[in-house]
N, C-alpha and C positions, 0 to 999 in steps of 0.2 A: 791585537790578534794578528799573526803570520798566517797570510794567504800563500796555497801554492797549489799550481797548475795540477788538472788531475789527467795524469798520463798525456796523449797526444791529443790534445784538448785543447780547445782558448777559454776554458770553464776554469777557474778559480776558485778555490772552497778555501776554508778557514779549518788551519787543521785539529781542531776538535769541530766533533759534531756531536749533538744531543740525539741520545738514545732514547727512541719511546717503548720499548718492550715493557716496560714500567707502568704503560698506562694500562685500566680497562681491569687487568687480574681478572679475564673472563673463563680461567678456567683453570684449575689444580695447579697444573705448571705453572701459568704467568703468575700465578698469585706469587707462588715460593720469589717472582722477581721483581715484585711489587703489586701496587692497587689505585695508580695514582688516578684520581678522577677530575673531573675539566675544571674547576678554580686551583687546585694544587696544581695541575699541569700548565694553566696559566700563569701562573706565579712564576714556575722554574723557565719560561719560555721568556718572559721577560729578563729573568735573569742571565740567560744567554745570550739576548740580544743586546742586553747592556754590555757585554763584554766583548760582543764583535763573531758571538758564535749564532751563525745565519746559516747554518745545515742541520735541516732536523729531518734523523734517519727512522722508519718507520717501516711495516711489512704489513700485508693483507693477513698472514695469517697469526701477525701478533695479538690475541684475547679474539680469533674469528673476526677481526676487522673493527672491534672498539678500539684498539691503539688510533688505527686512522680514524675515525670520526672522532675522537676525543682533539687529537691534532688540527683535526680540520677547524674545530670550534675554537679554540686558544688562536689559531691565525687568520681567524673572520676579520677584515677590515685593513691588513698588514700584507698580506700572499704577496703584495710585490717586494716587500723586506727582506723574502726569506728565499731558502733551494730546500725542497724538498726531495725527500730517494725513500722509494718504496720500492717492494719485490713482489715478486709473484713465483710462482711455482708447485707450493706447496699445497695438502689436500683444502682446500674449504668448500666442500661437502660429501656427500657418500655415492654422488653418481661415478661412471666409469670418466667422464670427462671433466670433474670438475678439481683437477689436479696436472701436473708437467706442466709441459712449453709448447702445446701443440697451439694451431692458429686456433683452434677453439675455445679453448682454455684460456689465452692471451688476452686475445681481444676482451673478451668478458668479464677476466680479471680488471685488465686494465682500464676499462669500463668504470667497472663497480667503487676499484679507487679513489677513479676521479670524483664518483659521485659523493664518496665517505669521507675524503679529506675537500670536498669544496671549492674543487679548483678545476681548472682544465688544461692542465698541461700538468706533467709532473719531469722535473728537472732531471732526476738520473732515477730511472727504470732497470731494478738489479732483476735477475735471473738468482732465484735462490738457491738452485739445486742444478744438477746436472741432470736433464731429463735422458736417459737411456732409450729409450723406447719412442722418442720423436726424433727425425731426422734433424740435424742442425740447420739445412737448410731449411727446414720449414720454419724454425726458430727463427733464425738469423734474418729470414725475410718479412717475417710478421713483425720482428721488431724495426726493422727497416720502418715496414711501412707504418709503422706508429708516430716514425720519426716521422716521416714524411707529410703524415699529418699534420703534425705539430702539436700531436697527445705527448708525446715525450720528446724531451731535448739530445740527451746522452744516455745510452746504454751502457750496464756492467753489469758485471755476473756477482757471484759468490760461492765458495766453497767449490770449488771447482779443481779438477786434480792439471798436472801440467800440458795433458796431453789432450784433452778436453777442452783448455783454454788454446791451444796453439790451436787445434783443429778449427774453432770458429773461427779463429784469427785470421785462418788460412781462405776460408767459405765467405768471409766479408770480402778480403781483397780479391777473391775470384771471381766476385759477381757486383764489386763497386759500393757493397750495404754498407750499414754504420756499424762500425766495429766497438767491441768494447772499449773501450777506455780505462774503468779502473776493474778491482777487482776486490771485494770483500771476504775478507779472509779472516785467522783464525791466529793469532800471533801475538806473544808477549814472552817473556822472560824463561817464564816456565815452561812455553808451549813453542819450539825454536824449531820444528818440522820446517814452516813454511820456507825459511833459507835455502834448504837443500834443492827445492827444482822453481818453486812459484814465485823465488824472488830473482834468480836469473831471468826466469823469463821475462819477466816485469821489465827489467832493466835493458834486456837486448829488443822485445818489441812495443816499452812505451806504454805500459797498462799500468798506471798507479793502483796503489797499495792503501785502500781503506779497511783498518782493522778492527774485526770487532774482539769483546769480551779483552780487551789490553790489561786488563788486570786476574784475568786466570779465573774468572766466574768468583772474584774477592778475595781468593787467595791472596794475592800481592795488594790487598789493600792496606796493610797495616793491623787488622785483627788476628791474624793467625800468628800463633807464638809455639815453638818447641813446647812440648810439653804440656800443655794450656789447650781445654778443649774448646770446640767450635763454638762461637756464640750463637745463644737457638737465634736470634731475631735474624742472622746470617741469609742471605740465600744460597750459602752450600748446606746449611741444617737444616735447610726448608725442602732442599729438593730441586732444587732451582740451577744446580750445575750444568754442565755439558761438556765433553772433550772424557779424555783417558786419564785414570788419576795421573797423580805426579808421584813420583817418589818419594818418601821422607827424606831421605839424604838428601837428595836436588833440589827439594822445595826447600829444606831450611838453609841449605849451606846460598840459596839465591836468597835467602830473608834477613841471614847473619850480613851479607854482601850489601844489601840493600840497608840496612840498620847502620852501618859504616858511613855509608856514602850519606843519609838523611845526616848523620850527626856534620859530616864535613859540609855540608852547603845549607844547612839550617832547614831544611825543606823536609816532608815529611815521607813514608815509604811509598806511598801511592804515587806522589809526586815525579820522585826518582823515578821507579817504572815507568812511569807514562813516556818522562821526558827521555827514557834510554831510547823507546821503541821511534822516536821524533826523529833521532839520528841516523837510522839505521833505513838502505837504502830502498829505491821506490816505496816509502812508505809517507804518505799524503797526508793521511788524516785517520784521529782515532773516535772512534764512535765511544765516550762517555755515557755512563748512565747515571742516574740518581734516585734513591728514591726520596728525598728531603734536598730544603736549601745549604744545609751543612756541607753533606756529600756534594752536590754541584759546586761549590766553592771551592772547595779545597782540589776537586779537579782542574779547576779550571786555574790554579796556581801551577800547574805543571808546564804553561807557558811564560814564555819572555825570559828566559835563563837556558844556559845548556850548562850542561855536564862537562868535566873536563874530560882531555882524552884518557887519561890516567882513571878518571874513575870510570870512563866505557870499558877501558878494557877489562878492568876489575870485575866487571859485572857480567861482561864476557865470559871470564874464565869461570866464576862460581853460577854460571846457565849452561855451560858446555856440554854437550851430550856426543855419544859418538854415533856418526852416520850414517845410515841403512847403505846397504848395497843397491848402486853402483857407485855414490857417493867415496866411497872414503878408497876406494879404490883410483876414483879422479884426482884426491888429494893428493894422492900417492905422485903424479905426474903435472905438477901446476901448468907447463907447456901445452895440457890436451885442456884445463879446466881450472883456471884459477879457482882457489878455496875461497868461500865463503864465510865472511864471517862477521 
């Protein structure tokens, strides 16, 4: 397994990480993204450590907090084997505070974590959302001081837009906090947004690129076919999606692209995808999910091989989409903004 540094960091991650959104199914949504419960999720956890994959990514409000406690029980006796990344942000309950980034919120989330996954520290503490309504510095300094604690190691965010990220970035260094490091984001093949402003930034201030859903919520996993409808066991026929559709034309001519490239290197379509988004720059590590040992397998074959540059660009060209403004007007001028791509 290839470890690499995450953003301005001496933290080293393994660039796959196991996804627990799978566990718990505590509720209509997560169901549609599995139902995995603690001897199945033990099983798959072993199988990632056997391969070298020692990041298992988790959220407070995956299944209302059974992801983490199912987590926490699969790595009873091991916690020092492994890096855990949990978030907070999001509602878990119906009071006015028991949701954003304010210190009240924080602290009691991050609390509650540590008590559900069984450990006392938690290695990279994401911010899932961008709280509007709480100052950053109240953020930025509650998470300081988590750090300072020694409740959490490394701070990063998620979903976050460029301006949003810079602005913390800016609130860490003006006051000495711990600045994010990486940033969890939304990026694969079919979903090629994040280039335009979140992967410059990445690149000019130093915040690696952990990406979730790299396969398009199973789009690009290899079941979706021209023509050929969705399979129900799917978690796009379940409900289980997220993000803006994709096009017909963009999604199959990226699946025709990808069918080409599987046949040239033997490797299968998920595979390819995976291993395109591995290239492509600050990006760290991809958060895999599984709901079965099959699926874990066959992701975890998207490492130890690249792609040639011949088949990146190929894949390039059948993803291309064209660039919101101010974008393509940048392209226009490489001397103010080199393109992206």
């Amino acid at each position: 397994m290839e470890y690499r540094q995450l953003g301005r960091s001496g933290l080293k991650i393994p660039v796959l990480s196991y996804g627990t959104a799978t566990f718990g199914g505590g509720n209509e949504f997560f169901k549609a993204w599995g139902n995995t419960q603690v001897e199945e999720a033990r099983r798959l956890v072993d199988i990632c450590l056997e391969a070298g994959v020692n990041l298992f990514d988790t959220a407070n409000v995956y299944s209302q907090g059974m992801a983490e406690e199912i987590l926490g029980k699969t790595l009873e006796g091991r916690r020092h084997e492994v890096l855990i990344s949990t978030k907070a942000t999001f509602p878990m309950g119906e009071g006015p505070n028991d949701y954003g980034s304010s210190r009240a919120h924080l602290v009691k989330a991050c609390e509650d974590s540590l008590r559900r996954l069984g450990t006392d520290y938690i290695d990279i503490y994401h911010m899932h959302g961008f709280d509007t309504h709480t100052p950053v510095e109240e953020t930025l300094r509650t998470l300081d001081t988590l750090v300072q604690s020694g409740k959490v190691r490394y701070i990063a965010c998620s979903n976050f837009s460029g301006w949003h990220l810079m602005k913390s970035l800016s609130v860490s260094e003006r006051y000495g906090w711990a600045r994010y490091v990486g940033h969890q984001a939304y990026y694969s093949l079919a979903n090629r947004e994040f280039e335009w402003e979140l992967m410059p930034l990445g690149v000019d201030q130093g915040v690696g690129t952990i990406v979730w859903s790299p396969l398009s919520a199973g789009l690009l996993s290899g079941k979706i076919r021209r023509g050929q409808p969705i399979p129900e066991t799917s978690r796009l026929a379940q409900g289980g999606s997220q993000g803006p559709k994709v096009p017909d034309d963009l999604l199959f001519g990226i699946i025709d692209a990808l069918d080409a490239v599987a046949a040239e290197t033997g490797k299968t379509v998920a595979q390819v995808a995976l291993n395109w988004l591995l290239q492509r720059p600050t990006v760290v590590n991809l958060v895999i999910g599984a709901r079965n040992e099959e699926q874990l397998r066959q992701n975890l074959g998207a490492v130890g091989w690249n792609l040639t540059p011949a088949q990146v660009a190929q894949l390039d060209a059948a993803s291309a989409t064209p660039p919101i403004y101010p974008y393509w007007h940048q392209r226009g001028f490489p001397m103010l903004g080199e393109p992206v791509v």
